[in-house]
N, C-alpha and C positions, 0 to 999 in steps of 0.2 A: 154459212157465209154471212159476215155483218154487212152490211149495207146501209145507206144515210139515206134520207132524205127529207124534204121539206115538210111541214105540216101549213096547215092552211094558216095560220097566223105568223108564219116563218120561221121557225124555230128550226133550225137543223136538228135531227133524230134521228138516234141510229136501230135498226129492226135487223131481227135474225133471220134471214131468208134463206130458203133451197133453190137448188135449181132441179128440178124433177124431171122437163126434159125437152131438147131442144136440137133441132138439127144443127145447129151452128158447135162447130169441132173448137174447143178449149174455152168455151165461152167463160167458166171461172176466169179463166185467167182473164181476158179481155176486160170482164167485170173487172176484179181487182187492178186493173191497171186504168182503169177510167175512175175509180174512187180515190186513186191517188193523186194528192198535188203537186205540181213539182215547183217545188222548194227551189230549187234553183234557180228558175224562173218568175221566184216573187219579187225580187226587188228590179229587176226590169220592166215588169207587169206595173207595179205599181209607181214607178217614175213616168211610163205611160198614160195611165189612168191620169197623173194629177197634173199631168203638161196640156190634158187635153180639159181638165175642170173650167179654167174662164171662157174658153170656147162656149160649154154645154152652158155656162153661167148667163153668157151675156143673149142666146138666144131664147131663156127663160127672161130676162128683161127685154128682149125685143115682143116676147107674147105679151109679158104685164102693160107694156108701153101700148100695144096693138088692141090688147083684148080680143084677143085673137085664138081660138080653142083650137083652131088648125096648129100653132104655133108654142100651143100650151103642148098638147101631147107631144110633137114632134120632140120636142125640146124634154121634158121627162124622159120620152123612151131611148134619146140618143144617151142621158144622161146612165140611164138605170141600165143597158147595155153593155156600158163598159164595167 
C-alpha cells in the first residue's frame, strides 16, 4: 500500500507500507480513503481559505504593531491552520 507523508523539512513523500496487523476490520480501505483528496471540495476549500487571508493578515499586524509574541503565534497558528 503507497502511503504519503511529510519529511521533516516538508517535502511531501510517498513510502510503500504493509499493514501487518491490526484489530480495526477494513483498515486498507479507511487508509486509502483518508489519503484521498477530494477534488471536488477544492475550490470551495480554497475560496474559504482566501476570504479568511486579511483576517489572519491584519492580526499578524496587530502582533508587529503590539510586539507582542502572544499575538505573534496566535496569529501564525490561526493562519497555518487553515
Amino acid at each position: 500500500m503507497l502511503q504519503w507523508y511529510t519529511d521533516v523539512c516538508g517535502v511531501l513523500r510517498q513510502v510503500d507500507a504493509k499493514i501487518v496487523f491490526s484489530h480495526i476490520t477494513n483498515l486498507e480501505g479507511i487508509l486509502a480513503r483518508i489519503a484521498t483528496y477530494p477534488e471536488d471540495e477544492r475550490i470551495e476549500k480554497m475560496k474559504s481559505f482566501y476570504s479568511q487571508l486579511p483576517l489572519h493578515f491584519s492580526f499578524m499586524e496587530l502582533a508587529e504593531y503590539s510586539q507582542s509574541v502572544w499575538n505573534w503565534r496566535s496569529g501564525a497558528i490561526s493562519l497555518a491552520e487553515r
